[in-house]
BALOBA-1460 file (C-alpha; in Angstrom, 3 decimals):
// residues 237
<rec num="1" residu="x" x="-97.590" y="29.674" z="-133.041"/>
<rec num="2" residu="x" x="-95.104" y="31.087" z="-130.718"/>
<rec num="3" residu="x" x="-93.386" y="34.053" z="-131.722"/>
<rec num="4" residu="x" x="-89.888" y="35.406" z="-130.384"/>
<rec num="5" residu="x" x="-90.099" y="39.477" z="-131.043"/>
<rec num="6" residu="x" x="-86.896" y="41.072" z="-131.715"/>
<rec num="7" residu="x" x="-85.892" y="44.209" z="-130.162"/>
<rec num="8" residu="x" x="-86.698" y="47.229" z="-132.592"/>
<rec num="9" residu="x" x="-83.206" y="48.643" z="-132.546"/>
<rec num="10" residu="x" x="-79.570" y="47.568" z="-130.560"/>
<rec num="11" residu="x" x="-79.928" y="50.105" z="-127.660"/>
<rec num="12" residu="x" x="-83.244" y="49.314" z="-127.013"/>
<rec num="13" residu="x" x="-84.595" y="47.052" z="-124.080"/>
<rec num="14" residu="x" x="-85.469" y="43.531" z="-124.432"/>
<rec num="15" residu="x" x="-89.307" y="44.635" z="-125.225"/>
<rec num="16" residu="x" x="-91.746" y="42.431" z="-126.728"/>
<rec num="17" residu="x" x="-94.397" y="43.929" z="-128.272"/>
<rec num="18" residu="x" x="-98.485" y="42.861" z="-128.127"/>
<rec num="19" residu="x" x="-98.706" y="40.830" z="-131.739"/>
<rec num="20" residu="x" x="-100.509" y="40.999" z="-134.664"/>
<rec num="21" residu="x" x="-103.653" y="38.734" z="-134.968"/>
<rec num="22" residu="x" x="-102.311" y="35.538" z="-136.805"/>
<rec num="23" residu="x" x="-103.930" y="35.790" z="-140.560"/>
<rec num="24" residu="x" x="-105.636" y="32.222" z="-141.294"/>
<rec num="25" residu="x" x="-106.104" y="30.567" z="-144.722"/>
<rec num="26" residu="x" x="-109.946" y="29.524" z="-145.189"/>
<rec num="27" residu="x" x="-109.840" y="25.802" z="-145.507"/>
<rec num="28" residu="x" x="-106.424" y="25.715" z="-144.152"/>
<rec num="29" residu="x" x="-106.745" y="22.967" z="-141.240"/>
<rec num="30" residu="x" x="-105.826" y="24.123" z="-137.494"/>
<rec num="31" residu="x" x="-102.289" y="23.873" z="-136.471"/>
<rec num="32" residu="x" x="-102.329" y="21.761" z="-133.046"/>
<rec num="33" residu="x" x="-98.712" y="21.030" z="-132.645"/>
<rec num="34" residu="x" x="-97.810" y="21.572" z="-128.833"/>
<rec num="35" residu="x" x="-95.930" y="24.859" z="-129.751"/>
<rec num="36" residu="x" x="-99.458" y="26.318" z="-130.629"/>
<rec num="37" residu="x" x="-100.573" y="25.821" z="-127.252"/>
<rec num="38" residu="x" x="-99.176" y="28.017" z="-124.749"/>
<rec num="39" residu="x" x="-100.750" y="25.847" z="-121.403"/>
<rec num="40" residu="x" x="-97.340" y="23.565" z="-121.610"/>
<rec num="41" residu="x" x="-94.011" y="23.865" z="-123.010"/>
<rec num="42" residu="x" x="-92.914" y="21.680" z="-126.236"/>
<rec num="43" residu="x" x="-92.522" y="18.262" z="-126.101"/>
<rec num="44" residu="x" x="-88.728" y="18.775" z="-126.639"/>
<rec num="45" residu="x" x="-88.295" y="21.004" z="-124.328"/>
<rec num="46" residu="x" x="-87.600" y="19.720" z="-120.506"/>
<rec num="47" residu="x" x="-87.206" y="21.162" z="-117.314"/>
<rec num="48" residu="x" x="-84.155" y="19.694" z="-115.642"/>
<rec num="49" residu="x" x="-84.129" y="19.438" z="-111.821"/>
<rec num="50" residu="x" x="-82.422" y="23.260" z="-111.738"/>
<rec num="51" residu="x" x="-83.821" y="25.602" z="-108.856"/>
<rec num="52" residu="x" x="-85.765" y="28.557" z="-110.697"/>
<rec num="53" residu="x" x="-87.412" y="31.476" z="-109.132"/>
<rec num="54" residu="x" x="-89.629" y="33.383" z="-111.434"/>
<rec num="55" residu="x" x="-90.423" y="36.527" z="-110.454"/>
<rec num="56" residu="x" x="-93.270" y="38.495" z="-112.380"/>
<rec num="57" residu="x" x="-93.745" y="42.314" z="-111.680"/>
<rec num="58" residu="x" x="-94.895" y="45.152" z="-112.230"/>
<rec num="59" residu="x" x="-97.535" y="48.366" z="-111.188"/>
<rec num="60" residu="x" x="-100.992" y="47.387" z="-110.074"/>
<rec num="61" residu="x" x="-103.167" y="46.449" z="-112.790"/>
<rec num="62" residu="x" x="-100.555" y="45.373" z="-115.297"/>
<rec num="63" residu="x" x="-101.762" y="41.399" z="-114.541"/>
<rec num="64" residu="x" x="-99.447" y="39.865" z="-112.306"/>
<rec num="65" residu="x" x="-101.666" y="36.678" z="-110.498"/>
<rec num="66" residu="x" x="-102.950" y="35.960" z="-114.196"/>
<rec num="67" residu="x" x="-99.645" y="35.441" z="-115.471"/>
<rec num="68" residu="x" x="-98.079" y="33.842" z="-112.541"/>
<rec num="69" residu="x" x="-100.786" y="31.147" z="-112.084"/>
<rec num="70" residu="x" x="-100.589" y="30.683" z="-116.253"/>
<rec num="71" residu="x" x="-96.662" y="30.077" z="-115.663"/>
<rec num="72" residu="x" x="-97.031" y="28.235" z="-112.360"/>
<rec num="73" residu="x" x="-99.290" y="25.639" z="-114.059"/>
<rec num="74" residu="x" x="-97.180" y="25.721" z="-117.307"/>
<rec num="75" residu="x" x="-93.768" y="24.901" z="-115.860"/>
<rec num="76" residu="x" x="-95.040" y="22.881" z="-112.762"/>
<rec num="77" residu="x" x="-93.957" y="25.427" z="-110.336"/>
<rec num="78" residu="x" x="-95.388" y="26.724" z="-106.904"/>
<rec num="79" residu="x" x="-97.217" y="30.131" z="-106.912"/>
<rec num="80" residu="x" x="-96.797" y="32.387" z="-104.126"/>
<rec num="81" residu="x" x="-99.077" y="35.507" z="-104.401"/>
<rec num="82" residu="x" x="-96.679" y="38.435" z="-102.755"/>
<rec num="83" residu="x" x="-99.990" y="40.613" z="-102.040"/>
<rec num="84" residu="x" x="-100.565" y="37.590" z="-99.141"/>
<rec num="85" residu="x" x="-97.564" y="38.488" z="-97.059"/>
<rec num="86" residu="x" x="-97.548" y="41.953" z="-96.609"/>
<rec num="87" residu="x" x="-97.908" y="43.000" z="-92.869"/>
<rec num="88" residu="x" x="-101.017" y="44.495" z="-92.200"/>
<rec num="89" residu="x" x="-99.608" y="47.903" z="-91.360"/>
<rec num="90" residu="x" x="-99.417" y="47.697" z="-95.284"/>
<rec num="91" residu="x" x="-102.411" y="46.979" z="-96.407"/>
<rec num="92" residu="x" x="-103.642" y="49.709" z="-94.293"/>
<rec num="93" residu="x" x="-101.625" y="52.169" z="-95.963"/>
<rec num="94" residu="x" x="-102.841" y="51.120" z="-99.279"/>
<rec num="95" residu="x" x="-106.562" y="50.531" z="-98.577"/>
<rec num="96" residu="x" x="-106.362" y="54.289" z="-97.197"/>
<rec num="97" residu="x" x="-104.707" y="55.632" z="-100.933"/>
<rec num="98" residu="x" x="-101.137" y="56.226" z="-98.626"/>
<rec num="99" residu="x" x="-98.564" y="54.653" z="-101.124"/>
<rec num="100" residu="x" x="-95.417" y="52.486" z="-99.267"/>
<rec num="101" residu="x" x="-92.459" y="53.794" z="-98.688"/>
<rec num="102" residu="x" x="-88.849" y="51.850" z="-99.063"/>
<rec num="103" residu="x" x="-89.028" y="51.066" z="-94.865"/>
<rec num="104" residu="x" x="-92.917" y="49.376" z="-95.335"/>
<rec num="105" residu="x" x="-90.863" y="47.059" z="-98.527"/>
<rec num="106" residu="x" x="-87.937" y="46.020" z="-97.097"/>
<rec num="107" residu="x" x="-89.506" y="43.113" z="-94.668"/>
<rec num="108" residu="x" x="-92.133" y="42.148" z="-97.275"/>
<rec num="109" residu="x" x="-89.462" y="41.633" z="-99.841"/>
<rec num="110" residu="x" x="-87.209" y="39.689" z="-97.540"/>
<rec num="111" residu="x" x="-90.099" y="37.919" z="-96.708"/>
<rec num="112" residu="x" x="-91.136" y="37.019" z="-100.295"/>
<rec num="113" residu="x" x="-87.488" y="35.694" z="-100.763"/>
<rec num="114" residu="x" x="-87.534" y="33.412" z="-98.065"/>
<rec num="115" residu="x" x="-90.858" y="32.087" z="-98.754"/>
<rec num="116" residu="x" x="-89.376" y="30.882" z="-102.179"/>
<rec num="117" residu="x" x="-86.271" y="29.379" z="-101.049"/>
<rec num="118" residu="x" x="-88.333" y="27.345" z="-98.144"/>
<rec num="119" residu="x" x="-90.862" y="26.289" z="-101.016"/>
<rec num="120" residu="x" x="-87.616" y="24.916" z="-103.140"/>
<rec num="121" residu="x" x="-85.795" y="23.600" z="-99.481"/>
<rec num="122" residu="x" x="-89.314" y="21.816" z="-99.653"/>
<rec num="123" residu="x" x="-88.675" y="20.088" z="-102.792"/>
<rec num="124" residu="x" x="-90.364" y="22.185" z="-105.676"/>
<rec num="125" residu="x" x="-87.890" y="22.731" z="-108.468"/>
<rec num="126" residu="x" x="-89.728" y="26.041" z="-109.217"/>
<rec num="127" residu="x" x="-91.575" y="28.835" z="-107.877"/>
<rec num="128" residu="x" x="-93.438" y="31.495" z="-109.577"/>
<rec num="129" residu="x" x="-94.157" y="34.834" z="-107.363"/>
<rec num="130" residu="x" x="-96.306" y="37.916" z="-107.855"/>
<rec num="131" residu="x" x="-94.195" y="41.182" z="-106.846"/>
<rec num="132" residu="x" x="-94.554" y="44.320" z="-107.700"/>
<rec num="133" residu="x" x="-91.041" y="45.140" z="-107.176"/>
<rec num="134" residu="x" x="-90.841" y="48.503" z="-108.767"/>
<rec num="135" residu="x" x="-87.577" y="49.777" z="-107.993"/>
<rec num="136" residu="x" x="-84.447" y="47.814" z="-108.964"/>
<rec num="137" residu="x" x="-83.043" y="48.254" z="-105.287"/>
<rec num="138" residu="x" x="-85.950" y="46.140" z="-104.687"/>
<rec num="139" residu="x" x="-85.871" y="43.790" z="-107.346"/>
<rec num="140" residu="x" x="-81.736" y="43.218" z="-106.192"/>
<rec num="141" residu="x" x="-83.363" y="42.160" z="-102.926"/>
<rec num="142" residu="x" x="-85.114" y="38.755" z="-104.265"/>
<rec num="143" residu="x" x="-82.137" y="38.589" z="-106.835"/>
<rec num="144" residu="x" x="-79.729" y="37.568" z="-103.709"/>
<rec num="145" residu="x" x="-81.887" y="34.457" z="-103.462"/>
<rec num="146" residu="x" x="-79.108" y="32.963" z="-105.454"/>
<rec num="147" residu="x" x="-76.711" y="33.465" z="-102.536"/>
<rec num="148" residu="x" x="-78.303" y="32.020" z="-100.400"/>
<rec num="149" residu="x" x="-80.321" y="28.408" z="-101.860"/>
<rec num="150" residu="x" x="-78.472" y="25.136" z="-101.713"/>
<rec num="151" residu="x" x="-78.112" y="25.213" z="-105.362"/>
<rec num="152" residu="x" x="-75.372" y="26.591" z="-107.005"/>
<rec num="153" residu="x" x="-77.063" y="27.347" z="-110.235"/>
<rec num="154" residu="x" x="-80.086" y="28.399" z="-108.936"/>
<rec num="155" residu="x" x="-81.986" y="30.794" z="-111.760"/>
<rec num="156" residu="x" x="-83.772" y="33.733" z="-110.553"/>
<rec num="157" residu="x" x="-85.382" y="35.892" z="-113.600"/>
<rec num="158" residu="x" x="-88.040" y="38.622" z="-113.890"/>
<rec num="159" residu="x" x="-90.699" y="39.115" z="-116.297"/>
<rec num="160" residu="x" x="-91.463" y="42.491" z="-116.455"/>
<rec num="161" residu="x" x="-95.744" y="43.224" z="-117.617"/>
<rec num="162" residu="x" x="-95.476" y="46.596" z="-119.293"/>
<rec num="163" residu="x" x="-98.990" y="48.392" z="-119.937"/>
<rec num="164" residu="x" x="-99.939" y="52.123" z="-120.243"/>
<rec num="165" residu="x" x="-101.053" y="53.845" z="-117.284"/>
<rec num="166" residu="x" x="-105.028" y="54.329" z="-119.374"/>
<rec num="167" residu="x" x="-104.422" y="50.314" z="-119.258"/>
<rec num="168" residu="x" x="-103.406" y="50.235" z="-115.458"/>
<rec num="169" residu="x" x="-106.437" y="52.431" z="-114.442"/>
<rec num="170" residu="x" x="-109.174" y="50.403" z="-116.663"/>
<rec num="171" residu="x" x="-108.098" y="47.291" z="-114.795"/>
<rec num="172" residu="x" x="-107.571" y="48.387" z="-111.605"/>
<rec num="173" residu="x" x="-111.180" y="50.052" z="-111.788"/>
<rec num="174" residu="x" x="-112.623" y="47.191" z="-112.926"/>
<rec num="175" residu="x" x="-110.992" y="44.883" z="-110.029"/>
<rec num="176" residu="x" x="-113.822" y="44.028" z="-106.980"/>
<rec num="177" residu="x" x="-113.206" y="43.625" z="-103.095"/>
<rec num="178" residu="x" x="-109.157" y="44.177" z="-103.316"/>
<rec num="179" residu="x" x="-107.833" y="46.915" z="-101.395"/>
<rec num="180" residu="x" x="-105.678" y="48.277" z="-103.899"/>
<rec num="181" residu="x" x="-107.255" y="51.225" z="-105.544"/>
<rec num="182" residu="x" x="-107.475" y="52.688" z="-109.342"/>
<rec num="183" residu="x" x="-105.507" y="55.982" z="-107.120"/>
<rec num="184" residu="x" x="-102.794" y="53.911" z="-105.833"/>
<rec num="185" residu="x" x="-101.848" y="52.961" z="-109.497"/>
<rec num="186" residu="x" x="-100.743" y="56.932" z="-110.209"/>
<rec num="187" residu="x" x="-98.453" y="56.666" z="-107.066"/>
<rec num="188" residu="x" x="-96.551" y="53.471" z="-107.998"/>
<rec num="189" residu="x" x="-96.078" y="55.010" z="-111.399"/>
<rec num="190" residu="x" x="-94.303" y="57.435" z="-110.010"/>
<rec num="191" residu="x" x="-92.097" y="55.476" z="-108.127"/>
<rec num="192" residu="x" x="-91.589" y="53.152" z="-110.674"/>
<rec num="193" residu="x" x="-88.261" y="52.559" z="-112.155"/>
<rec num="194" residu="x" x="-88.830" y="50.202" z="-115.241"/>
<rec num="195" residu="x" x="-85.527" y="47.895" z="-115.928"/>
<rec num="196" residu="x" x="-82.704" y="49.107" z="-118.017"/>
<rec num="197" residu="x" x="-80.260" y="48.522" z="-120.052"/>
<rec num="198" residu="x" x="-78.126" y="47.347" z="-116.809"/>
<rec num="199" residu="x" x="-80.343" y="44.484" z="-115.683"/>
<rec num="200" residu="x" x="-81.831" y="43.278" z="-119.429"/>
<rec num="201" residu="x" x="-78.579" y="43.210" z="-120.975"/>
<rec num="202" residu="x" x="-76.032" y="42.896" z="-118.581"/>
<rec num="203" residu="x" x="-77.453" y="41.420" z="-115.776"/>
<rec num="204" residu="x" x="-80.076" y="39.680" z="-118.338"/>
<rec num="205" residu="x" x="-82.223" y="38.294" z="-115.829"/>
<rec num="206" residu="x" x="-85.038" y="40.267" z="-117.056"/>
<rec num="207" residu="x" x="-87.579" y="40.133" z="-119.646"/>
<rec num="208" residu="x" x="-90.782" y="43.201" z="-120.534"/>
<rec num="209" residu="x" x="-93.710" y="41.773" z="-122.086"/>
<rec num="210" residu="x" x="-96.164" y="44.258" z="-123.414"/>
<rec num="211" residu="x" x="-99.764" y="42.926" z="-122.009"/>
<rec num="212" residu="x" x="-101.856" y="45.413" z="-123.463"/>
<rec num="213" residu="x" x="-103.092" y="42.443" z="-125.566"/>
<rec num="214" residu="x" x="-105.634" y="39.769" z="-125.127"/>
<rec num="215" residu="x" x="-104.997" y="36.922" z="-122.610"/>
<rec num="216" residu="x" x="-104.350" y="34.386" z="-125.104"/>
<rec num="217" residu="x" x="-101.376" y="37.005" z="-127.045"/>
<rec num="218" residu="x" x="-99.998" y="38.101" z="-123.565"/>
<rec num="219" residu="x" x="-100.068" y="34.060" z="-122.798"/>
<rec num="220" residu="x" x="-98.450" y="33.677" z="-126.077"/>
<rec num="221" residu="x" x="-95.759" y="36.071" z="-125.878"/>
<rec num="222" residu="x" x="-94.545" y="35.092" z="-121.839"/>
<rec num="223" residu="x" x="-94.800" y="31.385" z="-122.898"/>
<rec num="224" residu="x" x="-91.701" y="32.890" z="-125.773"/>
<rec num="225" residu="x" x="-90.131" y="34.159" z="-123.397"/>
<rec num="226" residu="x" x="-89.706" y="32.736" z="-120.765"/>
<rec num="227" residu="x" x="-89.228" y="29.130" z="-122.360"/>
<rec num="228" residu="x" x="-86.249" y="30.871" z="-123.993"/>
<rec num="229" residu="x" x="-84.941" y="32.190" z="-121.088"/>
<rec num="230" residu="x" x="-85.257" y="28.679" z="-118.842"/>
<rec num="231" residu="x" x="-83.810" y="26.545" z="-121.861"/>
<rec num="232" residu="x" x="-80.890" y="29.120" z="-121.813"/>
<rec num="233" residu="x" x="-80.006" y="29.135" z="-118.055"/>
<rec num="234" residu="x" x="-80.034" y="25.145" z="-118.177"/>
<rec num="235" residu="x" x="-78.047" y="25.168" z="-121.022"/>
<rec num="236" residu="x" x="-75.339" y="27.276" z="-119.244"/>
<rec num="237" residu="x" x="-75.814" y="25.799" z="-116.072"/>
């Protein structure tokens, strides 16, 4: 069953935490309503013909293609893999362990924005992207995607993947043949400015999902959110 987490305390960010293994009743028959299965939303819930940019991000490591082709798929939605269109100026930075600076982001991001808006221009009602987009200068740059797509309630939203730097390194270590390195993840730490109060609550186009957890509870807890978050922006749309 899908479970909406609450946040432990008012001031707090809009954090979901990794949940507790569900406790099952021997001889208690499987529940296999569609809320139990994260692959597609509930039958009562529909997407209406709104423009939506998702936007999932976070540091290397913290699963960003696994949850963006799980949401893609789930919502019907194009997937655009950021790592794809940066220059290769970049990628030679980071296959060398030199981290980017603000001037090697600015294009790429740009670039990422466009790419969406021409996928919904194209007809898709939805696009899903992979972006690291650690700073929230850089996050404001795909946000003005709403000033400039043909419609006027376009919703652009960000699911921040939160995971502990021991987490970062184990997966990073463990990834083959991409030139992003286990050393690169201590750099965009550093650089990393995690969303505040500003952008969840105010702004509240952003949602953090801890994905310390199994695929299935990480796929559990974005499928919460982020349904609640799309049925909202129609609803106010």
């Amino acid at each position: 069953m899908l479970q909406t987490f609450e946040p432990a305390s008012p001031a707090s960010l809009h954090y979901v935490p990794a949940p507790t293994p569900p406790i099952s009743t021997p001889g208690t028959p499987p529940n296999t309503s569609a809320a139990s299965n994260p692959a597609k939303p509930s039958a009562d819930m529909t997407i209406k013909p709104q423009h939506n940019i998702l936007i999932v991000t976070g540091p290397a490591g913290c699963g960003k293609s696994t949850v963006a082709k799980f949401l893609a798929d789930r919502y019907g939605f194009r997937y655009i893999e950021g790592d794809d269109f940066h220059p290769p100026t970049n990628i030679e930075k980071m296959s060398k362990n030199i981290p980017l600076n603000d001037e090697d982001r600015w294009d790429w991001l740009i670039t990422l924005r466009d790419q969406a808006l021409s996928q919904l221009k194209s007809g898709a009602h939805g696009v899903v992207i992979t972006c690291s987009a650690l700073k929230k200068k850089y996050r404001d740059v795909i946000r003005t995607a709403r000033l400039y797509d043909e419609d006027p309630n376009a919703n652009v939203r960000f699911v921040y993947l939160k995971a502990s730097k021991e987490v970062l390194l184990q997966r990073v270590g463990g990834r083959q043949g991409h030139y992003m390195k286990d050393t690169m993840v201590l750099s965009q730490l550093a650089a990393l400015e995690e969303p505040s109060d500003d952008e969840t609550r105010k702004l509240h186009d952003v949602d953090i999902v801890d994905v310390s957890g199994s695929t299935q509870e990480v796929q559990d807890l974005v499928s919460a959110v982020v349904d609640k978050a799309l049925q909202h922006s129609q609803a106010s749309s």
